[in-house]
C-alpha positions as CSV (number, residue, x, y, z in Angstrom):
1,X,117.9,12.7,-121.1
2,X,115.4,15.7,-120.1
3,X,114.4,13.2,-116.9
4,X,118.4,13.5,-115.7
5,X,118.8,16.8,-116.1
6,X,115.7,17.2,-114.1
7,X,117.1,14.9,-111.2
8,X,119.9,16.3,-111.6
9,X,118.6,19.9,-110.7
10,X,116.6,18.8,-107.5
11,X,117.5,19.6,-104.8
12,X,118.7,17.4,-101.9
13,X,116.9,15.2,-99.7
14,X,117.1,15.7,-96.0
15,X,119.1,12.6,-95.5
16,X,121.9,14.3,-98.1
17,X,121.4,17.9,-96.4
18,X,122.5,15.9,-93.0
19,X,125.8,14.6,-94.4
20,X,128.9,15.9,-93.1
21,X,132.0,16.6,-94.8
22,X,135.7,16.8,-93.5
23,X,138.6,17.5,-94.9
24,X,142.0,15.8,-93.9
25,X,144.9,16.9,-95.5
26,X,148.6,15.2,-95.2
27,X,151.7,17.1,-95.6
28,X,154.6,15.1,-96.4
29,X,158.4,16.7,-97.4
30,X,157.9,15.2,-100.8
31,X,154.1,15.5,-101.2
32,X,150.6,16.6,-100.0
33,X,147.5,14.3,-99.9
34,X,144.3,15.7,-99.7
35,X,140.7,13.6,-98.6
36,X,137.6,14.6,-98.8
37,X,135.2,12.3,-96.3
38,X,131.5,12.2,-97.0
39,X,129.9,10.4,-93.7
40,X,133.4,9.1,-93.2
41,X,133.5,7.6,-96.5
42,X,136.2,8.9,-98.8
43,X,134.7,10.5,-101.8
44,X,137.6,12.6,-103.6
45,X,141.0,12.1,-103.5
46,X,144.4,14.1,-104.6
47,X,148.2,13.6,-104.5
48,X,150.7,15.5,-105.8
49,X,154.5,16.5,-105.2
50,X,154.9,19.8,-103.0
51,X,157.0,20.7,-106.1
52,X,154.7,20.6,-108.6
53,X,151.7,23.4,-108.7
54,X,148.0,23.1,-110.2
55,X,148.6,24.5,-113.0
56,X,144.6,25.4,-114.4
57,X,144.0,28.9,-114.1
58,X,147.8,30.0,-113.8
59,X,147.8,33.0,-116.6
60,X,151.1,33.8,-118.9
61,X,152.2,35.9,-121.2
62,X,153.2,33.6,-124.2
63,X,154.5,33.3,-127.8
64,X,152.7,31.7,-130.4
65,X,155.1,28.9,-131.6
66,X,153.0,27.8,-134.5
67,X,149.9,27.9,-136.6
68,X,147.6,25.3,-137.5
69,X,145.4,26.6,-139.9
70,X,143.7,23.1,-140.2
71,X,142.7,22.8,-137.0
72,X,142.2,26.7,-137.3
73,X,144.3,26.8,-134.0
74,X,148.0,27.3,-132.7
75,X,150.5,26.0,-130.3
76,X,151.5,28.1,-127.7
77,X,155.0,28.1,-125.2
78,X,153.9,28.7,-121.9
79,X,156.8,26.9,-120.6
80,X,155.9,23.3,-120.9
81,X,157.2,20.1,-122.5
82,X,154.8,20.1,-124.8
83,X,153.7,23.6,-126.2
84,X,149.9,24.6,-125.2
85,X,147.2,24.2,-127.4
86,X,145.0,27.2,-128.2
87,X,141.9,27.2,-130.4
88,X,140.1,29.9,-132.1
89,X,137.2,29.7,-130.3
90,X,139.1,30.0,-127.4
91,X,140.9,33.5,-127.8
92,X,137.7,34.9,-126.6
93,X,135.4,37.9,-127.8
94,X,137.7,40.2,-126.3
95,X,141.0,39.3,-127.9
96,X,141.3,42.2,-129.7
97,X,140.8,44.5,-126.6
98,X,143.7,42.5,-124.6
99,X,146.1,42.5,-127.5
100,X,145.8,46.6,-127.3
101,X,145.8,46.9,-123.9
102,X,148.8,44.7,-123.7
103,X,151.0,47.2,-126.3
104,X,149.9,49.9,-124.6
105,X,151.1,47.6,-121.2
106,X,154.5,46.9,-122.7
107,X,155.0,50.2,-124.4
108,X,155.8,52.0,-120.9
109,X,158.1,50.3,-118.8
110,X,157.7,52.8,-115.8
111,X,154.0,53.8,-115.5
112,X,151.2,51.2,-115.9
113,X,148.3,52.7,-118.5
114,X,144.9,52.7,-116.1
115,X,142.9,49.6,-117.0
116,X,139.5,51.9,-116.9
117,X,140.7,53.9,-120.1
118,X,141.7,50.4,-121.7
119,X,139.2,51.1,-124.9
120,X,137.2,48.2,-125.6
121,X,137.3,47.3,-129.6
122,X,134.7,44.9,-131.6
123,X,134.3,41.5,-130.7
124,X,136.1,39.0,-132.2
125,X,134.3,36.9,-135.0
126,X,133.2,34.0,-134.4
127,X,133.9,32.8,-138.1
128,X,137.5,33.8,-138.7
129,X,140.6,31.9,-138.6
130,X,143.2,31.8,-136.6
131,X,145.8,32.8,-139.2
132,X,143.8,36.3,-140.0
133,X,144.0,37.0,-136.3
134,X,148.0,35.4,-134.9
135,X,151.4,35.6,-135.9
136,X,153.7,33.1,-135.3
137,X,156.1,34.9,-132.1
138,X,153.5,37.1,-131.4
139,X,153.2,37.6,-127.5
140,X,149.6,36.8,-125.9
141,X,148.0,37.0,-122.9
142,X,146.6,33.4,-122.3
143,X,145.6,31.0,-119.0
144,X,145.1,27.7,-118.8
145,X,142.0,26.0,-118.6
146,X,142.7,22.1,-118.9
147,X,146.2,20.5,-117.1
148,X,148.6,18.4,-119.3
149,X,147.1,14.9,-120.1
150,X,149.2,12.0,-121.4
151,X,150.9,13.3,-124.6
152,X,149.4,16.5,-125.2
153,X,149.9,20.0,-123.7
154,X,147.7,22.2,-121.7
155,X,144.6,23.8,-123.1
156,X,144.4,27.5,-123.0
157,X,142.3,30.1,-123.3
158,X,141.9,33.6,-124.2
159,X,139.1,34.7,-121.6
160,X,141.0,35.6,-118.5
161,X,138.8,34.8,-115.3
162,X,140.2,35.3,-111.5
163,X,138.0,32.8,-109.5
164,X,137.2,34.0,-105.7
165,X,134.3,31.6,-103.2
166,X,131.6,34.1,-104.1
167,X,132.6,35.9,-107.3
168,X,134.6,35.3,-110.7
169,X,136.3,38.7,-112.3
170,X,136.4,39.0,-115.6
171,X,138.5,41.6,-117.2
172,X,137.0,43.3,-120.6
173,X,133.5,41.7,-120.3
174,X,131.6,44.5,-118.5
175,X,128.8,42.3,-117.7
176,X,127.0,40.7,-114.5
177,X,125.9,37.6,-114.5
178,X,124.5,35.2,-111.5
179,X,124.1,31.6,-111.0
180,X,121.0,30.1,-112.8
181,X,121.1,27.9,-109.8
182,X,120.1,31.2,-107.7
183,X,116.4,30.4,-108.4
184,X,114.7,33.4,-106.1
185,X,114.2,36.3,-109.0
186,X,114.4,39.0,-106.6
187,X,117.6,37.7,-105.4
188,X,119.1,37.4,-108.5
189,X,117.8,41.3,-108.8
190,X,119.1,41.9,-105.3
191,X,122.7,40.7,-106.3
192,X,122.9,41.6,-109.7
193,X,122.0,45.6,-109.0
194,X,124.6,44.8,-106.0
195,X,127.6,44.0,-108.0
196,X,126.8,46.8,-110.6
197,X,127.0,49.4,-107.9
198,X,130.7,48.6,-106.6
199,X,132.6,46.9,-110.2
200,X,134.8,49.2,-111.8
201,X,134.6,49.6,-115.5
202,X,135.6,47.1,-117.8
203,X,135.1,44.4,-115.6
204,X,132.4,41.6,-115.9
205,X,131.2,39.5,-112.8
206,X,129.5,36.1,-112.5
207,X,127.9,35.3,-109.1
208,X,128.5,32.2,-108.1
209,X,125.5,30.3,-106.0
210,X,127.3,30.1,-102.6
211,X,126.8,34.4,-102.9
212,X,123.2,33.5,-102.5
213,X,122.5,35.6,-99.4
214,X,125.6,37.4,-98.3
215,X,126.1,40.6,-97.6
216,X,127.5,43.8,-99.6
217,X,130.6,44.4,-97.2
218,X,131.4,40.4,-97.5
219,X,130.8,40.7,-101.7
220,X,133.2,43.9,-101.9
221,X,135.9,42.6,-99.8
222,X,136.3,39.5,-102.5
223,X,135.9,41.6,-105.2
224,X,138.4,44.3,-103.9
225,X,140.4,41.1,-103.6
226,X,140.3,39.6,-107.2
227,X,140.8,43.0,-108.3
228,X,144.4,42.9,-106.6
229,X,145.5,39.9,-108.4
230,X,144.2,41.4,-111.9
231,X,146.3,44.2,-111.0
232,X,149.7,42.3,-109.6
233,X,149.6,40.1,-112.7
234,X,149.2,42.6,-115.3
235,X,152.2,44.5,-113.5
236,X,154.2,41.6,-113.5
237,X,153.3,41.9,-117.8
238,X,154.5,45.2,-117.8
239,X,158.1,44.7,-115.8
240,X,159.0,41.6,-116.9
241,X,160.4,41.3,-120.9
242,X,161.1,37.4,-120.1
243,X,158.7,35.3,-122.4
244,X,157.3,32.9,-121.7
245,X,156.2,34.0,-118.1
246,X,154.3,33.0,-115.6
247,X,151.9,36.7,-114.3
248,X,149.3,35.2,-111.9
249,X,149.5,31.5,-110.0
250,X,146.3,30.0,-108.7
251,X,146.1,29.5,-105.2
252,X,147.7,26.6,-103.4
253,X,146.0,23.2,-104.6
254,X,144.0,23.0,-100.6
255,X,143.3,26.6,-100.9
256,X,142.0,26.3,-104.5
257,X,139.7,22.8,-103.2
258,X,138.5,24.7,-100.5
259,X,137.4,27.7,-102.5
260,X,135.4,25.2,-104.5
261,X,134.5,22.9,-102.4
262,X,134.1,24.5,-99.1
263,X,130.3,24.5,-97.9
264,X,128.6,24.9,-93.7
265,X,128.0,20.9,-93.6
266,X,132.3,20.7,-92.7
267,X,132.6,19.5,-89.4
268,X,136.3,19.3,-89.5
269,X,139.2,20.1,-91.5
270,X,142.6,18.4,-90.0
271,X,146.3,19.2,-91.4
272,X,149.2,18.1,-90.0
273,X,151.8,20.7,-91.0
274,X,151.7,24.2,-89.1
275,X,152.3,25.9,-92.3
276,X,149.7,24.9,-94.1
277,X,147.6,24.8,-90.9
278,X,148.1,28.5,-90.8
279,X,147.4,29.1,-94.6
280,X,144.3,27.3,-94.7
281,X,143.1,28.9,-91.5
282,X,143.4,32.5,-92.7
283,X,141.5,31.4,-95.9
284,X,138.7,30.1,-93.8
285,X,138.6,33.0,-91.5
286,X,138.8,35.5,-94.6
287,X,135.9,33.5,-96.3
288,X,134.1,31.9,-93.5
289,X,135.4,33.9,-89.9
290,X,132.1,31.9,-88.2
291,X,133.6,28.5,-89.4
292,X,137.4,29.4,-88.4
293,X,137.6,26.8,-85.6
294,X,137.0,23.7,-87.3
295,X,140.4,24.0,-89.1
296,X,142.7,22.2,-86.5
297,X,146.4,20.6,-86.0
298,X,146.9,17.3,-86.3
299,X,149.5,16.7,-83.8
300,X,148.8,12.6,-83.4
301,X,151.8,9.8,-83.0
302,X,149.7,8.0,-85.6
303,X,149.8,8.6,-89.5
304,X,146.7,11.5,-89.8
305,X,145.5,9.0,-92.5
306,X,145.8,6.0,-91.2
307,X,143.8,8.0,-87.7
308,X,140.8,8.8,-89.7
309,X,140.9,5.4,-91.8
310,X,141.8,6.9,-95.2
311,X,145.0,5.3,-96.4
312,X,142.8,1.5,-95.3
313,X,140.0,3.5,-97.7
314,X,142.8,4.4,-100.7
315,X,143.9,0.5,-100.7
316,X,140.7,-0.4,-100.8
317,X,139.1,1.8,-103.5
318,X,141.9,1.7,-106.4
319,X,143.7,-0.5,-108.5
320,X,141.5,-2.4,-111.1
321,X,139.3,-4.2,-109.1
322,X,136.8,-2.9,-107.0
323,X,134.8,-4.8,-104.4
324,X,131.6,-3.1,-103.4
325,X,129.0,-5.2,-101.8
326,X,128.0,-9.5,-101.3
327,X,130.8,-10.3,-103.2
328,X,130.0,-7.9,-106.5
329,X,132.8,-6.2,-108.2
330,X,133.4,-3.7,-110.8
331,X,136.5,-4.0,-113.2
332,X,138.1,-0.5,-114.1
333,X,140.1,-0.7,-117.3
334,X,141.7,3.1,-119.2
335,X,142.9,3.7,-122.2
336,X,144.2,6.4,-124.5
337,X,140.3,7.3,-125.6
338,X,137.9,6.1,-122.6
339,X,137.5,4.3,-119.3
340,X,135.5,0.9,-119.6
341,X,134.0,-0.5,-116.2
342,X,132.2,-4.0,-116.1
343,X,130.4,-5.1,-113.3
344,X,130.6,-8.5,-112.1
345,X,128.5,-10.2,-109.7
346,X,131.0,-12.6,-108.2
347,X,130.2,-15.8,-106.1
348,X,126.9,-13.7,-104.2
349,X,124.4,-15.6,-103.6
350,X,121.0,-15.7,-105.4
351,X,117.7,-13.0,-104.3
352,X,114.8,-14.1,-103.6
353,X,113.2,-12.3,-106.5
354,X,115.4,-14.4,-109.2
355,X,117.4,-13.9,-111.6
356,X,116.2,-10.3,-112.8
357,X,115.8,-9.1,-109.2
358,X,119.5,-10.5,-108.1
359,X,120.8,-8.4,-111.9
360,X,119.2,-5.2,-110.5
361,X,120.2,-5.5,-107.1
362,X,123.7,-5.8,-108.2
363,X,123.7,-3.1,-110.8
364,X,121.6,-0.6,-108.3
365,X,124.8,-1.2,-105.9
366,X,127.2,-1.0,-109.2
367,X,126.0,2.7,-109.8
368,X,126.3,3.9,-106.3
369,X,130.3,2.9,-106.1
370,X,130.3,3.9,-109.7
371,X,129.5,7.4,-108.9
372,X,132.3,7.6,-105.8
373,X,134.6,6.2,-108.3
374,X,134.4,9.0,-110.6
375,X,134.5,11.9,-108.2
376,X,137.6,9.9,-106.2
377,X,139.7,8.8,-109.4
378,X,138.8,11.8,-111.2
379,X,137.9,9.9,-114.0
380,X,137.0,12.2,-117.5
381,X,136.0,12.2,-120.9
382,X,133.8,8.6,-122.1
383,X,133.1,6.3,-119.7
384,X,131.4,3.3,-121.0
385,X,129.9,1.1,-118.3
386,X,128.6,-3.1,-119.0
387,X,125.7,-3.5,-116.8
388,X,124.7,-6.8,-115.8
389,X,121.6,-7.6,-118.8
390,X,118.4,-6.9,-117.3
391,X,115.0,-8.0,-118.9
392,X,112.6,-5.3,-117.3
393,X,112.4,-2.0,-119.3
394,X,111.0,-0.6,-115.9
395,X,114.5,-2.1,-114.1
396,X,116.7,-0.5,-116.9
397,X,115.0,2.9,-116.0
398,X,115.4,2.8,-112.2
399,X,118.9,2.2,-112.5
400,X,119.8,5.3,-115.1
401,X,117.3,7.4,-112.3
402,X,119.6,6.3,-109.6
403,X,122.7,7.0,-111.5
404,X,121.7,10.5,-112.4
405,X,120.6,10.8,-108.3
406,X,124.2,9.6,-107.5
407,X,125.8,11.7,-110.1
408,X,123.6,15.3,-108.7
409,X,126.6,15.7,-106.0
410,X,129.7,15.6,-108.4
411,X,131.1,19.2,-109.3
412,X,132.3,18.3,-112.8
413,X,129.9,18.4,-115.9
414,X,128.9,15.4,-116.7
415,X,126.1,13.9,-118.9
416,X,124.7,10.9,-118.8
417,X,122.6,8.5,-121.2
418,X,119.7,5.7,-120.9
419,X,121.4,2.1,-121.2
420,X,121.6,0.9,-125.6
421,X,119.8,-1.9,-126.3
422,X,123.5,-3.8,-125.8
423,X,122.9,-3.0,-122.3
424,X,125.9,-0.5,-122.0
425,X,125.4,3.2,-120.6
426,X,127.4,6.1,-122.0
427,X,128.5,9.1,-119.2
428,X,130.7,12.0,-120.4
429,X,132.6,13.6,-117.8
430,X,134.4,16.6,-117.5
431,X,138.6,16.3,-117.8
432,X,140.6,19.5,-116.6
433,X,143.6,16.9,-115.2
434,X,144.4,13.2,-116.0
435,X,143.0,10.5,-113.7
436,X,144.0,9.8,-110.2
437,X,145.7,6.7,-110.5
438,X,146.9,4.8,-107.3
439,X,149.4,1.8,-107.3
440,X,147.5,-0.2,-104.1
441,X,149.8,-3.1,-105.0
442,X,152.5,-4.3,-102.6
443,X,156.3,-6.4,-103.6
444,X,155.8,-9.7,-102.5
445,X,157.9,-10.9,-99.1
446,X,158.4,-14.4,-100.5
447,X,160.4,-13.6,-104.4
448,X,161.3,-10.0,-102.6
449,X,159.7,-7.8,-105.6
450,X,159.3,-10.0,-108.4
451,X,155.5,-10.6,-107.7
452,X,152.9,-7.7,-106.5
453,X,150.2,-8.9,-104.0
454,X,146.9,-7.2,-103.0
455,X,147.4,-4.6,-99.9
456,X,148.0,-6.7,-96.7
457,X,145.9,-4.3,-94.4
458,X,142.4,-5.4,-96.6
459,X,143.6,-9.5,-95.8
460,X,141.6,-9.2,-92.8
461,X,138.8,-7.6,-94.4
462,X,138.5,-10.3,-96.6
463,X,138.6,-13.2,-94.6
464,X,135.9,-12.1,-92.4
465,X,133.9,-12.1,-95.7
466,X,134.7,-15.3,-96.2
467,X,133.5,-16.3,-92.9
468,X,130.1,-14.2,-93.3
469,X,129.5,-16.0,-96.6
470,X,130.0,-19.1,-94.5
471,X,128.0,-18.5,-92.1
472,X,125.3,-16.5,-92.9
473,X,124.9,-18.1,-96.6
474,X,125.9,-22.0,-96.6
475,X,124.9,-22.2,-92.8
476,X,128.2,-23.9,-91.5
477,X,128.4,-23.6,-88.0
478,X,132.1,-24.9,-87.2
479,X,135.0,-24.4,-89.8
480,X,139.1,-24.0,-88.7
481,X,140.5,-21.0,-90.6
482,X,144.4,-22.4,-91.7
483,X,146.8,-18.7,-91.7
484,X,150.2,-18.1,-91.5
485,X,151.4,-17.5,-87.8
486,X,152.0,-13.7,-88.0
487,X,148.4,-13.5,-89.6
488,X,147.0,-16.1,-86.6
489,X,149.2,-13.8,-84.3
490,X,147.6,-10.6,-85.1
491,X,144.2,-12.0,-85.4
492,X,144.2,-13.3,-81.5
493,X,146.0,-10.0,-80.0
494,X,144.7,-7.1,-77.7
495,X,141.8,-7.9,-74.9
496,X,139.3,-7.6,-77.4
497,X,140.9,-9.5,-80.6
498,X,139.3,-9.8,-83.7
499,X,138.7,-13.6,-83.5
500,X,136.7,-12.3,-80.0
501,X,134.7,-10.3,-82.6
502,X,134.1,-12.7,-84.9
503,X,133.3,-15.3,-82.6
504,X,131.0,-13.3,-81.5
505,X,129.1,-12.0,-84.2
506,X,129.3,-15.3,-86.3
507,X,129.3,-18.2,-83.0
508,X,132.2,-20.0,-81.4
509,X,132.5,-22.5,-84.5
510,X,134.9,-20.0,-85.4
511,X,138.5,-21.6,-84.9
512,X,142.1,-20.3,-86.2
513,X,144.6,-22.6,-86.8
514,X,148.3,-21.1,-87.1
515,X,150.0,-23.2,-90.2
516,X,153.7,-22.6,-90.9
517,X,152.8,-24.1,-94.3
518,X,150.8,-21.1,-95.5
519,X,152.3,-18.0,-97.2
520,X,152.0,-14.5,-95.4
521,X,148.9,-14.2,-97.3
522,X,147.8,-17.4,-97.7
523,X,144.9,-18.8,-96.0
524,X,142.7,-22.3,-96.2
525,X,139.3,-23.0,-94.8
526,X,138.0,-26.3,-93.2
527,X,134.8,-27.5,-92.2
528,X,134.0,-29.7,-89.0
529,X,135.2,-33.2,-90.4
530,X,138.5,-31.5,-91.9
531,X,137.8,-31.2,-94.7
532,X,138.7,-28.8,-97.4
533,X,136.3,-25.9,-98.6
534,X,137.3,-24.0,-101.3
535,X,136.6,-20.7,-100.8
536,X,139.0,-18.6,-103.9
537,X,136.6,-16.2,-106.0
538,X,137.1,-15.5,-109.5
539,X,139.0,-12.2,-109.3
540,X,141.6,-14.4,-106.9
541,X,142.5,-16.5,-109.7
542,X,142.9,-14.3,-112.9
């Protein structure tokens, strides 16, 4: 345990500091799709109707619908199908100072009372109940913290935070603190005396690490900023009488994932709507004014995904089997209280080293896709992953090390233990919204829907497999390749076609037959005398 957190504090190797990130964002009428590309390699992922908003930090004034003194906790409306759920421990230390200061809000419908003589009263105890401190309709001053996840509500809190690039603004908290990932002490000192010297009263601030380094003027113009919002939202309190209601919205979703995700390795960010061009420019330029020309319009005949290889990535990567590398798969299965993955070897041929050396190499690979897989499904709460069995204690230990490595460039909190003696390891991942899940599953064109099939762009992909494992690994030299004549079709086109390619990285033994006997995706192999190879892998038949 101590050794991950320890990896997981280091800092990057020079390989990982050279890696560059771009954004490509899609805006649809219905929808906006937002990748993130590590190295060109797809690493996060999110889709969501234009309609719908992300609703985790949105703050409301709220009526308590009812009290759960069992759970020492209450349900909230805040506007939902479900009502919100809202703990004890989650009113916050200042409840008590917000419930004043929002009568004294509410009590004058013309004048706002000045935050700075908002008195601040005891905290809150951390022993009490929730039915010594609520009333069922009583109004409150809540945001939410975790999005709606299968049959329960949002999670709320009491603790109001307004999150800017370099600084969060907390009302009522009055203190400053700064990234423990800030290491330099007089830096810390530097921003910490910083911040003191231009916050208002009543107002706490938490430097976030990106602040390491910038200047006053840059610091004050956020702050002056999150101030703003604090101030529009608890007007909106004091003008509206509708309950529940909605008083501050978080930024748009590619605003709010480029205030969190935004760093100088970005080579590129492409959209391919002027609107949101325009909006995420003047975020860039307000946060970043040096880094303002690598947003850019996407003004391309071809699909923006399909330009920079992301929708071929997204067919590839979901659904509930995963190919990674030499035929080895993982199997992704969720339910209602965890995700289970296993990890399959497949038909890959045997190492050199044996039995124990072909289990690690397997399951080294299995934690590096593991690790996209989380960050690109947004996969949370227990994960329980089925490791191939490995003998070697050493073995078992290098492939928790390279998990936690893997693991260091994920945002969410995440904790991760040795394998169990069963040979299974435990992770824990942070949940603020349910998992990205993406249908990659086409209707069949033979029974016209009744049958899904595997994504038609990857058919390619996997003959060529095929032919490597053919090649490279049984040694046949000349085999016929049987397709359907579409498939045969789009294999020999352009000046350079892909049976050019193959011939030429795997010999001119490389033949393809068109067959008007095969289905679309149908495909048979040969070998020199005719004869038929059977080349289906195990995930083909289940």
């Amino acid at each position: 345990m101590l050794l991950c957190l320890f990896l997981s504090k280091k800092k990057t190797t020079a390989n990982q500091e050279q890696m560059t990130s771009e954004l490509v964002i899609d805006v649809q009428q219905n929808d906006v799709s937002i990748a993130l590309l590590e190295d060109k390699n797809l690493v996060e992922y999110q889709t969501e109707p234009r309609s719908a908003s992300f609703s985790v930090g949105n703050i409301y004034v709220a009526k308590v619908k009812k009290l759960m003194a069992g759970l020492n906790a209450s349900f909230v409306d805040v506007g939902y199908e479900r009502d919100a759920f809202l703990h004890y421990l989650d009113l916050g230390s200042q409840f008590n100072s917000y419930e004043k200061y929002l009568k004294q809000v509410q009590s004058d419908r013309k004048k706002l009372y000045p935050f700075v003589k908002a008195s601040r009263l005891p905290d809150l105890k951390k022993d009490g109940t929730v039915a010594n401190t609520l009333q069922k309709d009583q109004e409150v001053l809540v945001q939410i913290i975790k999005e709606p996840i299968s049959t329960k509500g949002p999670r709320l809190t009491g603790e109001l935070s307004f999150a800017g690039r370099y600084l969060v603004l907390m009302p009522f908290d009055d203190k400053v603190s700064v990234s423990s990932k800030i290491k330099s002490g007089e830096e810390r000192a530097r921003l910490k005396q910083l911040i003191q010297s231009i916050k208002p009263k009543n107002f706490g601030v938490i430097v976030r690490t990106v602040a390491e380094g910038k200047r006053v003027a840059e610091l004050d113009t956020e702050l002056k900023i999150l101030l703003k919002r604090w101030e529009d939202a608890i007007t909106k309190v004091q003008k509206t009488t509708q309950r529940p209601q909605l008083v501050y919205e978080e930024e748009s979703r590619v605003v709010a994932l480029l205030r969190d995700l935004f760093n100088p390795s970005y080579e590129n960010i492409y959209v391919n709507d002027e609107q949101v061009f325009n909006e995420v420019k003047d975020y860039v330029t307000l946060i970043a004014p040096e880094k303002a020309s690598i947003v850019k319009l996407y003004t391309g005949n071809v699909p923006i995904f399909d330009n920079f290889n992301v929708s071929k990535q997204i067919k590839s990567s979901f659904g509930k089997t995963v190919n990674y590398k030499h035929g080895a798969y993982l199997i992704i299965e969720h339910t209602e209280a965890m995700h289970v993955v296993d990890v399959n070897s497949g038909n890959r041929t045997r190492s050199e080293k044996g039995q124990e050396g072909n289990a690690l190499e397997v399951n080294l690979g299995a934690a590096d896709e593991l690790a996209r897989q989380l960050r690109l499904r947004d996969m949370g709460g227990i994960i329980i992953v089925d490791f191939i069995d490995m003998n070697l204690a050493e073995d078992r230990q290098m492939l928790y090390e390279r998990m936690c490595k893997n693991m260091q460039k994920d945002r969410a909190r995440h904790n991760i233990l040795p394998l169990s003696k069963f040979g299974l390891m435990q992770i824990t991942r942070q949940r603020v919204r349910p998992a990205m899940e993406v249908n990659v599953e086409e209707e069949c064109p033979t029974c016209f829907g009744s049958g899904k099939i595997k994504s038609s762009i990857l058919f390619t992909d996997q003959l060529e497999h095929k032919i490597d494992y053919l090649v490279n690994s049984i040694g046949m030299k000349k085999f016929y390749l049987h397709v359907h004549p579409y498939v045969a079709a789009y294999i020999n086109q352009g000046f350079v076609s892909m049976k050019r390619r193959w011939q030429m990285k795997y010999g001119l033994g490389v033949h393809i037959i068109p067959s008007q006997k095969m289905g679309f995706l149908q495909y048979a192999f040969y070998d020199g005398k005719k004869q038929f190879i059977d080349m289906k892998e195990e995930i083909e038949t289940k």
